[in-house]
N, C-alpha and C positions, 0 to 999 in steps of 0.2 A: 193351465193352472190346475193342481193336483188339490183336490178337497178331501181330509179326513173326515172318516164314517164316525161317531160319535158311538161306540161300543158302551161305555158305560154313562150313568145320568142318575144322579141323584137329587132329590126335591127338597128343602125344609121347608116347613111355617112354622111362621114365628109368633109368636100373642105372648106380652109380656102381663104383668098385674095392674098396668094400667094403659089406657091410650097413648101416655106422654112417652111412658117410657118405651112402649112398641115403637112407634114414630121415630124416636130417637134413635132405635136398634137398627129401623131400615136407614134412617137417615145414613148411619156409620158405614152402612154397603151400599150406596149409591154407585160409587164412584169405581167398584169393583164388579158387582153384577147389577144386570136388569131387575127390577124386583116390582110383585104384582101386589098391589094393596088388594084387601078384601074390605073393604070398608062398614061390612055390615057386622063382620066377626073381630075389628081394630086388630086386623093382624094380615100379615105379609107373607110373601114366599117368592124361595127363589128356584133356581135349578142349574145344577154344574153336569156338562158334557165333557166327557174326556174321553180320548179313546184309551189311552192303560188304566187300568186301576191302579196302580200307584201314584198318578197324574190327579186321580180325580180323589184320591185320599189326600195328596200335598193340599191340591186347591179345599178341601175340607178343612182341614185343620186349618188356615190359615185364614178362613172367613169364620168358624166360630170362634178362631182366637181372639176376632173384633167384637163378636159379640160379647163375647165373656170379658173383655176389656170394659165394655160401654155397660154393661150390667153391673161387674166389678165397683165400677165409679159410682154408679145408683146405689148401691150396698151404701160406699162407703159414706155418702152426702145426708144418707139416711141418719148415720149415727150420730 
């Protein structure tokens, strides 16, 4: 069985304006990545390994797209 070396690796955290809506944020990436609570700072982090950089830019864009989705909808319930 042949395992790729994991050449690039990027981190985010996350901490929204409130506990509910951070919560909610990791909540929306469960089910795509691992994600680590900090529970002292109400905010989370994850980390994407890819080996290309364009692999680890696809998978970028498309897990803040979820965030900016679930933030988006906070905006708009606000108004």
């Amino acid at each position: 069985m042949n395992t790729v070396e994991s050449k690039w690796k990027l981190t985010l955290t996350v901490e929204s304006s409130t506990s509910v809506e951070t919560k909610a944020l990791g909540d929306a990436l469960t089910t795509d990545e691992p994600i680590v609570w900090n529970t002292e700072k109400s905010s989370f982090s994850f980390s994407l390994h890819e080996s290309k950089a364009k692999d680890l830019r696809a998978m970028w864009n498309t897990r803040v797209r979820g965030l900016i989705a679930v933030d988006s909808l906070f905006q708009a319930l606000k108004e």
